[in-house]
C-alpha positions as CSV (number, residue, x, y, z in Angstrom):
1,X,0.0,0.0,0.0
2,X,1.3,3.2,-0.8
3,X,1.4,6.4,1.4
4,X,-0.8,7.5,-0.1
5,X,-3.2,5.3,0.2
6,X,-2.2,4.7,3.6
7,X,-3.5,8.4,3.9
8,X,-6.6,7.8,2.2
9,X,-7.4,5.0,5.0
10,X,-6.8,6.6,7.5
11,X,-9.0,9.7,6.7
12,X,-11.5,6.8,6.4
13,X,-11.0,5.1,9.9
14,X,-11.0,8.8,11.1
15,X,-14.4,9.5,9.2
16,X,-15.7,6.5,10.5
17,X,-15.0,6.9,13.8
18,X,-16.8,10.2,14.1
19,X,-19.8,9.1,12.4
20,X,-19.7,6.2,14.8
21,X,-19.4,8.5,18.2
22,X,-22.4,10.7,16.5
23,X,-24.3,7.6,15.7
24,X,-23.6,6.8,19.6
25,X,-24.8,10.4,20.9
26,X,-28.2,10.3,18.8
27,X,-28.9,7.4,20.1
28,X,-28.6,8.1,24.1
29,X,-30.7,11.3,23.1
30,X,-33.6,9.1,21.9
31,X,-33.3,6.8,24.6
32,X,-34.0,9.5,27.0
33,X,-36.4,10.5,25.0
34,X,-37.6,6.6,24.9
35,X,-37.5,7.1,28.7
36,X,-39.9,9.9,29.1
37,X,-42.4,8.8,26.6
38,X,-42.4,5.8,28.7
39,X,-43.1,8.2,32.0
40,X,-45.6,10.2,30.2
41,X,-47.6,6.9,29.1
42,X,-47.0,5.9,33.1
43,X,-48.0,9.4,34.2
44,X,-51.4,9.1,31.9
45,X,-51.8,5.7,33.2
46,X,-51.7,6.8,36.8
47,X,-54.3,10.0,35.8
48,X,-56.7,7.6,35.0
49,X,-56.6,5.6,38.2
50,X,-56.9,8.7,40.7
51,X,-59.7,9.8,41.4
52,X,-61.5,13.4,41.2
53,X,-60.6,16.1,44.3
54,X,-57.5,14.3,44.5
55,X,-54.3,16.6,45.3
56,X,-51.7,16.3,42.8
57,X,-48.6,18.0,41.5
58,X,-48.8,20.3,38.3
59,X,-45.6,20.8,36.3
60,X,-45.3,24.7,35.6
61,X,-41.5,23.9,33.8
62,X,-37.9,23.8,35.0
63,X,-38.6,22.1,38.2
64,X,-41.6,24.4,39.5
65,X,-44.5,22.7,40.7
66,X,-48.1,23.8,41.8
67,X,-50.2,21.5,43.7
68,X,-53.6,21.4,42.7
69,X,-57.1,19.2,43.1
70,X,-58.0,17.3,40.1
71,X,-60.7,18.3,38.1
72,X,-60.9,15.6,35.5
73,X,-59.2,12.1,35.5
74,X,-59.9,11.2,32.3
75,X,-58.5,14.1,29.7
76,X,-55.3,16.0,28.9
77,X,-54.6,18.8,27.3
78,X,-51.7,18.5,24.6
79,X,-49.7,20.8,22.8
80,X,-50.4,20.2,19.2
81,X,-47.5,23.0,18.3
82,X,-47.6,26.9,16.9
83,X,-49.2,27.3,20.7
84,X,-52.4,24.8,19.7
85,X,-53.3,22.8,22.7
86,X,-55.9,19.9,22.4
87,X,-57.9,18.2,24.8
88,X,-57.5,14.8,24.4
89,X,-58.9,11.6,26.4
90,X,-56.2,9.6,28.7
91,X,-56.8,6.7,25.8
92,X,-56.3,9.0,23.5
93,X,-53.1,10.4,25.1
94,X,-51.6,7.1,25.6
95,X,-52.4,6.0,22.1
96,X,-50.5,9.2,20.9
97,X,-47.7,8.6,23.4
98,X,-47.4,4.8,22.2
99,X,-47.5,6.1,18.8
100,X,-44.3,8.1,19.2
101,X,-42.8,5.8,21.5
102,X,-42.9,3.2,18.6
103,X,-41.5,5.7,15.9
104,X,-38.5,6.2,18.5
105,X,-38.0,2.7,18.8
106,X,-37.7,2.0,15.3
107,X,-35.3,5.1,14.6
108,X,-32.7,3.6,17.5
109,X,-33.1,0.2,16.1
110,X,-32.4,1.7,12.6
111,X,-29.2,3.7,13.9
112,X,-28.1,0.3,16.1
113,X,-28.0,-0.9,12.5
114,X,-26.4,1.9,10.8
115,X,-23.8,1.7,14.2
116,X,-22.5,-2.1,13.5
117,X,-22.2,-1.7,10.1
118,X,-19.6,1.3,11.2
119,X,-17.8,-0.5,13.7
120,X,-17.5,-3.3,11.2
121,X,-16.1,-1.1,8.4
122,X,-13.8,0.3,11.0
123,X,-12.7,-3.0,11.9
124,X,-11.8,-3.8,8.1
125,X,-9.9,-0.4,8.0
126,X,-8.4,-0.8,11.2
127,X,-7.0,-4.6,9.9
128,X,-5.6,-3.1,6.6
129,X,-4.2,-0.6,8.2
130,X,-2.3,-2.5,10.4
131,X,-1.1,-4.8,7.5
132,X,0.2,-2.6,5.8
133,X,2.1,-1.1,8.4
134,X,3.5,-3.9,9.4
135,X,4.7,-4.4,6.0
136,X,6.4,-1.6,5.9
137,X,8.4,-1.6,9.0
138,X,9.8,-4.8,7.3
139,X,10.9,-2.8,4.7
């Protein structure tokens, strides 16, 4: 292999490797992610089961919390985007959360694909690296 080559390998193996630790970073994002829809659907769940007068906590963002009597076990109110919110029924919320919770899913199990075909290409790289090193310090 020539040195040039050797060059053009290794600019590979370094390309690679950084689409690799990218790969690695999206997915620990959409696993929290994974994790909250799952406490979301949890949280819905646990709605339904209270019942009315109850006290509960309300979220008011960044760790500030409100406590309040519950009106209604049985609806949420979502934010649809553009500042839309939409009442929607605790089945309906958890359908919705399940929903996204399965199109999360499949993106991770599409990057854990995308990941061992990288570390697998970097493992071929890695190897013909090597050889050809070694071949040249016996030069």
């Amino acid at each position: 292999m020539t040195a040039e080559e050797m060059q053009q390998k290794y600019a590979e193996y370094q390309m690679l490797t950084s689409q690799v630790k990218q790969l690695v970073e999206q997915m620990q994002a959409l696993e929290h992610q994974t994790r909250e829809l799952e406490m979301l659907i949890e949280g819905v769940e646990e709605l339904g089961k209270s019942s009315k007068g109850t006290e509960v906590l309300a979220a008011l963002g960044g760790g500030l919390y409100v406590k309040t009597k519950l009106e209604k076990n049985n609806e949420v109110i979502i934010n649809s985007g553009a500042k839309v919110m939409t009442t929607k029924t605790t089945d309906e919320a958890k359908a919705l959360l399940s929903e996204q919770l399965g199109e999360v899913k499949k993106i991770i199990a599409s990057m854990q694909q995308g990941f061992q075909e990288g570390v697998s290409r970097i493992a071929v790289v890695e190897a013909e690296l090597r050889k050809a090193q070694n071949k040249a310090a016996k030069k």
